[in-house]
C-alpha positions as CSV (number, residue, x, y, z in Angstrom):
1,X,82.3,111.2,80.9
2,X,81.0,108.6,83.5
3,X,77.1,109.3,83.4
4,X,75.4,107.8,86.5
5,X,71.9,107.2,87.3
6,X,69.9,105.3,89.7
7,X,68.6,101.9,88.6
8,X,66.1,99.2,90.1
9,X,69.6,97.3,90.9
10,X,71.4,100.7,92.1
11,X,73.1,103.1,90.7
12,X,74.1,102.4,86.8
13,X,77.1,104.0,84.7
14,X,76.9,104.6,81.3
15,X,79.2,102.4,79.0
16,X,78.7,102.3,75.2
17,X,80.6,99.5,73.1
18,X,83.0,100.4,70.2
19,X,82.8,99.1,67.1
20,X,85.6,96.4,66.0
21,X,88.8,98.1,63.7
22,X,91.9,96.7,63.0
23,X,95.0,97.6,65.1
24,X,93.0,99.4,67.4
25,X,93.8,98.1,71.3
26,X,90.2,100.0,72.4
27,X,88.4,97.7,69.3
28,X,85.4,96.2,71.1
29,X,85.8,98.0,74.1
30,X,83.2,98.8,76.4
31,X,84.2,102.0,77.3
32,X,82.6,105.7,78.7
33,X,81.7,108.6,76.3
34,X,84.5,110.9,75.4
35,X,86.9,111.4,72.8
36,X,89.6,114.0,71.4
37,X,89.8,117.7,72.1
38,X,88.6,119.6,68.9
39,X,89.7,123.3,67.8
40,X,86.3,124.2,67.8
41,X,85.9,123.7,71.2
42,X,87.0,127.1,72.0
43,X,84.3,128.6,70.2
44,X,81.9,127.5,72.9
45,X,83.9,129.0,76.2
46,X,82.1,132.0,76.1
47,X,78.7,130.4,76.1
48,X,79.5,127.9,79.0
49,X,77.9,128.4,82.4
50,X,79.0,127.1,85.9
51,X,83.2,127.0,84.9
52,X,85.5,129.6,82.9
53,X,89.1,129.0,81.7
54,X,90.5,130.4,84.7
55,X,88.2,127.6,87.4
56,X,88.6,124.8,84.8
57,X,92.5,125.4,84.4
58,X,92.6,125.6,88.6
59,X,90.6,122.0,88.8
60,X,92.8,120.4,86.4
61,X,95.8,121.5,87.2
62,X,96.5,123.4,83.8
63,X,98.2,126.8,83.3
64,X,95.6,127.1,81.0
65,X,93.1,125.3,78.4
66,X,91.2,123.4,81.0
67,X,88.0,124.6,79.3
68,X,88.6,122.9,76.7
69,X,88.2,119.4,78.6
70,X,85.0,120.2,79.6
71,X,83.1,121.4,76.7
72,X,85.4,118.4,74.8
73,X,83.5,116.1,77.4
74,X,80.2,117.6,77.0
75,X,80.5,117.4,73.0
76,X,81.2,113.9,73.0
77,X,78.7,113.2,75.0
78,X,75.9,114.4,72.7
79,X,77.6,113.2,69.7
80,X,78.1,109.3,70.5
81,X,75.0,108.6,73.0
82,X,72.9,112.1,72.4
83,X,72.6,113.5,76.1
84,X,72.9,117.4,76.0
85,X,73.6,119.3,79.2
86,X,72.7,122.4,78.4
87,X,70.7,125.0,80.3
88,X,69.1,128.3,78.8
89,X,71.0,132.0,79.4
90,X,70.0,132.7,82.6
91,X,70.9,129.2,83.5
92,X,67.2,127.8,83.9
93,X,66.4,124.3,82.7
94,X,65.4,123.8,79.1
95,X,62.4,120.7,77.6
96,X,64.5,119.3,74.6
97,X,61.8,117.2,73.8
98,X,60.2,119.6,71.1
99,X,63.9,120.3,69.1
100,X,64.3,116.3,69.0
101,X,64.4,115.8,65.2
102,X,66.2,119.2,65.0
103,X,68.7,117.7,67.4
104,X,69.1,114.5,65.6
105,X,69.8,116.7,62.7
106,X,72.7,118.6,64.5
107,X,73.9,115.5,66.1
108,X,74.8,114.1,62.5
109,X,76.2,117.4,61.5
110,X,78.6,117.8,64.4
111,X,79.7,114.2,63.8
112,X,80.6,114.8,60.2
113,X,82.3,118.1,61.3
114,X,80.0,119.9,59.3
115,X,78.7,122.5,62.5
116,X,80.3,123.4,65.8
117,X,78.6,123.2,69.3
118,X,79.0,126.8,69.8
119,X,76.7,127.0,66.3
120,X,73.7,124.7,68.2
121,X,73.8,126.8,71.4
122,X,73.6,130.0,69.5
123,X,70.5,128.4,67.0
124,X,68.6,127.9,70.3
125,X,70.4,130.7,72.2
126,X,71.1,127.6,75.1
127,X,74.3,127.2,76.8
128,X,76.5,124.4,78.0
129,X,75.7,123.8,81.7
130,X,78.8,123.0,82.9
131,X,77.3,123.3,86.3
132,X,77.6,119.7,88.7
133,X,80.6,118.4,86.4
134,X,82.9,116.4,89.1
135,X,86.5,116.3,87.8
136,X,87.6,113.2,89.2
137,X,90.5,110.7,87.3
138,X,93.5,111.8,85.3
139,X,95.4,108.8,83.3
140,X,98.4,109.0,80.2
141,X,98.3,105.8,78.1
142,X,101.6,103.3,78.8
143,X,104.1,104.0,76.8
144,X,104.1,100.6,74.9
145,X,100.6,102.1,72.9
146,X,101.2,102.8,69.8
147,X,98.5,105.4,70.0
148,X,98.7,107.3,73.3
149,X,96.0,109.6,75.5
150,X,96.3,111.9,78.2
151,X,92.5,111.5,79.0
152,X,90.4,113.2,82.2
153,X,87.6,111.6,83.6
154,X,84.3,113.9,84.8
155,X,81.2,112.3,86.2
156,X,78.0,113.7,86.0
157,X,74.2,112.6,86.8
158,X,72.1,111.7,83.8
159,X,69.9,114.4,82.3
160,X,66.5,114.0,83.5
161,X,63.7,113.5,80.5
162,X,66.6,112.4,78.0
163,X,67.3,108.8,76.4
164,X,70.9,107.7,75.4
165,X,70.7,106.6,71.9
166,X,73.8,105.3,70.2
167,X,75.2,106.8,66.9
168,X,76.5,103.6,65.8
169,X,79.4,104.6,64.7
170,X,81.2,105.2,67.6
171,X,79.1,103.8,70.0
172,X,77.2,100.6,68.5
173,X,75.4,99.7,71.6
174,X,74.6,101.2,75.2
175,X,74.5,99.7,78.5
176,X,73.3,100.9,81.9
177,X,74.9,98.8,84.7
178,X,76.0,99.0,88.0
179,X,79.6,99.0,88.6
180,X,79.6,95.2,89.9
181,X,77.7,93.8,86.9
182,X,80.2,95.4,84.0
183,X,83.2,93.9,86.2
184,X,81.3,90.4,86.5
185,X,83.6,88.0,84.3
186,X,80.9,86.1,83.4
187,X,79.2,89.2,81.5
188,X,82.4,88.7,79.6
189,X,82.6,92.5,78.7
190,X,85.7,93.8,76.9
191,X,87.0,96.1,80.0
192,X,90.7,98.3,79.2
193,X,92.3,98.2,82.5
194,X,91.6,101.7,82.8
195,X,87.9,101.0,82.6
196,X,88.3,98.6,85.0
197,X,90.1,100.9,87.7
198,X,87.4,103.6,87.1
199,X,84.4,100.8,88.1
200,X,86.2,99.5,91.4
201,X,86.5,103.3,91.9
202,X,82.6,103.5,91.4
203,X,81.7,100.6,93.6
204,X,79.8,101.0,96.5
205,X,78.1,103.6,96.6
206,X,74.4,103.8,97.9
207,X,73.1,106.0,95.3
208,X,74.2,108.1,92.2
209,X,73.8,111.2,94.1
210,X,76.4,109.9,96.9
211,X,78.8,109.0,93.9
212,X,78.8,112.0,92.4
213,X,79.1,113.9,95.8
214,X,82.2,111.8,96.4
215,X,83.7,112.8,93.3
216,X,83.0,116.5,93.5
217,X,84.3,116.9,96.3
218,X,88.2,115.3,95.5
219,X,90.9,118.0,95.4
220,X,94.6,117.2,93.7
221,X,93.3,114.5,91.1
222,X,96.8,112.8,90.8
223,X,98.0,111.4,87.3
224,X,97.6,107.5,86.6
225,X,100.2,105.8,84.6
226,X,100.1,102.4,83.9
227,X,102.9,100.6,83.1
228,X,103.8,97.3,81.7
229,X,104.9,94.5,83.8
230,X,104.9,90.5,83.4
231,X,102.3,88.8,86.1
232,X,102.3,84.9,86.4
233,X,100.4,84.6,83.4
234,X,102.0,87.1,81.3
235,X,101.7,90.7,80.3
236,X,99.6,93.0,82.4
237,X,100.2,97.1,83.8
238,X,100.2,97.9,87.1
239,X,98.9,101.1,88.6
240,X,100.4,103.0,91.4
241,X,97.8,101.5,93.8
242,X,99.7,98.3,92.9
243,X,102.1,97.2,95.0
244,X,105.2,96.4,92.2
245,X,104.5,99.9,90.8
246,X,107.2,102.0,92.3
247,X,109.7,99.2,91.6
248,X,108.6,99.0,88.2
249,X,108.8,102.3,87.5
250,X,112.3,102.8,89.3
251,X,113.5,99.4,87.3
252,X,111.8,100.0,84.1
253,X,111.4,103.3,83.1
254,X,111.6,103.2,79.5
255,X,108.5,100.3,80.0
256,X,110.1,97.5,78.4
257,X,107.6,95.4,80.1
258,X,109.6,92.8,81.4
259,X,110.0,92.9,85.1
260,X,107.9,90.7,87.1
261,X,104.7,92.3,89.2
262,X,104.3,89.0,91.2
263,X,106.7,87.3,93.7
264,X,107.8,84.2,94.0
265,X,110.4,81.7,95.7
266,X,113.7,81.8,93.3
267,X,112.9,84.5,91.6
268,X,116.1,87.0,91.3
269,X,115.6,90.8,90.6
270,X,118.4,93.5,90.7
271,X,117.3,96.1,92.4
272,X,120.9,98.6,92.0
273,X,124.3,97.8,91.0
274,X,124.7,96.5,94.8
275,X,121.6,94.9,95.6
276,X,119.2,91.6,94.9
277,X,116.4,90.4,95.8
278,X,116.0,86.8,95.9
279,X,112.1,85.4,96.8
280,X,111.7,83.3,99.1
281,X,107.8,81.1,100.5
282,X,108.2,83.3,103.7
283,X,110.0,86.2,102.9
284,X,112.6,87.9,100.9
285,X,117.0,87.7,100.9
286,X,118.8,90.4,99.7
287,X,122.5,89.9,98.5
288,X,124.6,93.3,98.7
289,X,127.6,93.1,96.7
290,X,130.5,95.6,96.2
291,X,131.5,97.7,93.2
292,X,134.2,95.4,92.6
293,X,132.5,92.0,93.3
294,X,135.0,91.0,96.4
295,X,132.8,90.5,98.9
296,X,129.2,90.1,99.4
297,X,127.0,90.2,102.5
298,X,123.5,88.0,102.7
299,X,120.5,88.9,104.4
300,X,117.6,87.3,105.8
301,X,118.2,83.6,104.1
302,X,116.5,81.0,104.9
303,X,118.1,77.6,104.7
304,X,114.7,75.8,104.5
305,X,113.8,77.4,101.2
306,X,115.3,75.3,98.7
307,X,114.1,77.8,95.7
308,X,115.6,80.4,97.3
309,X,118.6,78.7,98.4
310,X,119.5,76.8,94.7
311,X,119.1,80.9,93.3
312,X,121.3,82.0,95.8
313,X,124.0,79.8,95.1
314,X,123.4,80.3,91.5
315,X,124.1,83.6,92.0
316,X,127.7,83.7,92.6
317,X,128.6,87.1,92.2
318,X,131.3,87.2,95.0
319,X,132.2,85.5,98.1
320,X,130.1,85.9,100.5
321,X,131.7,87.4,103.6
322,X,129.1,88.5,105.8
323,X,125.4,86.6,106.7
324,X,123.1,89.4,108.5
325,X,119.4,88.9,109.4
326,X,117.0,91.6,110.3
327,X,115.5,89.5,113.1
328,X,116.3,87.5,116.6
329,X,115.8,83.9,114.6
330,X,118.9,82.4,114.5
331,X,118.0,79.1,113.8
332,X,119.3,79.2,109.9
333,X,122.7,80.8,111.1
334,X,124.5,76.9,111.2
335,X,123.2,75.5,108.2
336,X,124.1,78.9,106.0
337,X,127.5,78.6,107.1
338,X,127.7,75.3,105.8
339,X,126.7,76.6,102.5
340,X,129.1,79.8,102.9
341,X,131.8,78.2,105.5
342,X,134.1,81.8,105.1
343,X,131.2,83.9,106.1
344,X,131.2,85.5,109.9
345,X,128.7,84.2,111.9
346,X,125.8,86.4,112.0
347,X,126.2,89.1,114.0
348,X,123.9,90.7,116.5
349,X,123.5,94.3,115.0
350,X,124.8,97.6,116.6
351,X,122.8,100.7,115.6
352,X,124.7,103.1,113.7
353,X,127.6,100.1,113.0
354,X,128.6,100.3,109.5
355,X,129.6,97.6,107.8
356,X,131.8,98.0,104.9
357,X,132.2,95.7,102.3
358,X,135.0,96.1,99.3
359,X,135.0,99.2,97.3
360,X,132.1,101.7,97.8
361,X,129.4,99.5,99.9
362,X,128.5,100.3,103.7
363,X,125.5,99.0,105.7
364,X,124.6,101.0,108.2
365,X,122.6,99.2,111.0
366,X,118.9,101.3,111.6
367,X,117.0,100.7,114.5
368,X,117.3,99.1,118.0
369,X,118.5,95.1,119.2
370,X,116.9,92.5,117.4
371,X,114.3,92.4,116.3
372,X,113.3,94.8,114.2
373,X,116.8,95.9,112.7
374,X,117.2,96.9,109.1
375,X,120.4,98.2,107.1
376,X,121.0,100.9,104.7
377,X,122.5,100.8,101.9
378,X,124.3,104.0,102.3
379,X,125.4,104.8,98.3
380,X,122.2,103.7,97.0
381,X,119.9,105.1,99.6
382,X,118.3,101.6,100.5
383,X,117.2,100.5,103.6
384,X,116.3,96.7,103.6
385,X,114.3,94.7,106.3
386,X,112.1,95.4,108.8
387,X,110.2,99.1,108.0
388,X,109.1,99.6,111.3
389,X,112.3,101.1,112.9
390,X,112.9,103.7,110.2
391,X,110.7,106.5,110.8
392,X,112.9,109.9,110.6
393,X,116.1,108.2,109.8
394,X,118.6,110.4,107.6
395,X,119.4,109.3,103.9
396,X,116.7,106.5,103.1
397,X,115.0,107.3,99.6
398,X,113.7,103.7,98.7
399,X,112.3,100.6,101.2
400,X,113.3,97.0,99.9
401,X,111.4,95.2,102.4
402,X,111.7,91.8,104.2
403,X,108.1,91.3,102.2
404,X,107.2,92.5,98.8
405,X,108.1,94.5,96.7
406,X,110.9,97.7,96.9
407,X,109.2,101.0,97.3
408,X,109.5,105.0,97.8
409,X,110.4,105.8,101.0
410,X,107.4,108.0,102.2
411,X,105.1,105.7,100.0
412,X,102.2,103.7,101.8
């Protein structure tokens, strides 16, 4: 539950810090309220206001048990910082402020599993006000986790007249910060990378009222999966907002973890059984190589890039028949053919020419003259270069671009 309210430095989120336990990735975390689903949960549904199963299912795109997100969201709330949203049967506000010690009291007991929240509502015949509850952030755990959530995210604005209190146990201390000061390095919080995401998202905003409003009104909450990739200085997860994600997630499915998130000159990646990418300091090569590994065709080289060159050649995978470019620079045409003296010159592309190469590979020239060409990869659905000219062209599924990474075609 991300709990907003607005501060003397602008509007403040909630974040409580977990307590330090062995083998536990989220130990020392700063993290929002929330935890598990628990059975009893569904004891509550009849007393909620402002959703049913049927609306919470809808929001969350759920055949069914969305309820139980919500009320599991409320719950946790009360147990680790003590702020109850509830609201009284006919959905009026209620003043806590005389049951405090009695609250305290069921606080402890719900903790220890010793009452239900469905018991509390009925002792002072409240109800869980699920009323102004934004759905807004879905995200499964990478698959490397040895423990694993599929966790929603709900925002809400702070109850007024109510004090978080931690319940040191799961919560040893509180904070109320803006979105900018938990993301300032030099606060040196202990952020997960979800966390993270989830305060850019919050940035911003002129008020906790225009947050909120923001949030409510998102439709089609898509699912966030990390996974694991290797960044210049080691391990990290990308997200789908990142630009390596689709190629990760093509190339690494099972989330090994090992594929690189970050470009640079010599490095080689295989993106199919025909295709490499070879970094360059100004832009990408491809090397397309047949089935059988007779022939090869090169794209886009550049003979000035001596990381990219030295990987080339250390490539070797078949002779290289064919030197293409995507563009009307031809100034690296003499010295590649010095390097690959049995390749055809490069030749000024024909829209719909196909160019075959061995056993089972044909480039297909997209696109007008030069520039601004690019070539599919016809068996592997791959279009490479330039992905300006290949709006509404048959048979392309992925885009490995004459900059960055490879992506869905379709995909901004």
């Amino acid at each position: 539950m991300l709990v907003l309210r607005d501060g003397a430095r602008g509007m403040e989120v909630l974040l409580m810090r977990r307590p330090e336990r062995d083998n536990d990735f989220r130990s020392g975390a700063c993290v929002f309220p929330g935890g598990v689903l628990d059975r009893s949960d569904v004891d509550v549904h009849h007393l909620c206001v402002g959703v049913d199963e049927t609306s919470a299912s809808r929001r969350l795109g759920l055949p069914r048990g969305g309820l139980y997100y919500f009320v599991a969201a409320l719950r946790e709330c009360f147990e680790e910082v003590g702020l109850l949203f509830v609201c009284a049967a006919d959905g009026s506000a209620v003043d806590l402020a005389p049951h405090a010690e009695a609250l305290h009291q069921w606080r402890g007991r719900l903790h220890r599993g010793e009452a239900r929240m469905g018991e509390l509502c009925e002792a002072f015949k409240w109800r869980l006000d699920l009323r102004d509850m934004a759905y807004f952030a879905h995200w499964l755990t990478p698959v490397t986790r040895p423990k694993r959530f599929d966790t929603r995210f709900f925002v809400r604005l702070a109850p007024a007249n109510q004090q978080a209190m931690p319940d040191y146990g799961e919560a040893l201390e509180l904070m109320w910060l803006t979105p900018d000061e938990a993301l300032d390095p030099l606060r040196g919080l202990k952020l997960l990378n979800v966390t993270q995401r989830t305060l850019h998202d919050m940035r911003g905003f002129a008020n906790a009222r225009a947050a909120f409003e923001h949030a409510s009104a998102l439709r089609g909450v898509a699912l966030h999966f990390p996974r694991p990739a290797l960044g210049h200085n080691g391990p990290r997860f990308v997200i789908e907002s990142d630009a390596a994600y689709d190629e990760v997630a093509r190339l690494d499915p099972d989330g090994r973890g090992d594929l690189s998130c970050e470009l640079a000159a010599g490095d080689v990646t295989q993106l199919s059984a025909r295709l490499w990418r070879i970094g360059g300091a100004v832009s990408n090569a491809y090397l397309v190589v047949d089935t059988a590994r007779t022939e090869a065709a090169l794209i886009d080289a550049n003979a000035d890039d001596r990381a990219q060159l030295r990987a080339l050649q250390a490539l070797a995978l078949a002779p290289v028949r064919r030197l293409l470019r995507t563009h009307a620079d031809g100034s690296h045409d003499a010295a590649l053919r010095a390097h690959w003296p049995h390749a055809d010159a490069a030749l000024e592309p024909v829209p719909g020419q196909r160019l075959s190469l061995g056993l089972s590979c044909t480039l297909r020239v997209l696109g007008g003259a030069v520039p601004g060409v690019a070539y599919l990869l016809e068996q592997d659905g791959i279009a490479l270069g330039s992905t300006a000219v290949l709006t509404g062209e048959p048979g392309i599924e992925w885009l490995a671009p004459t900059h960055g990474f490879m992506r869905r075609s379709g995909s901004s």
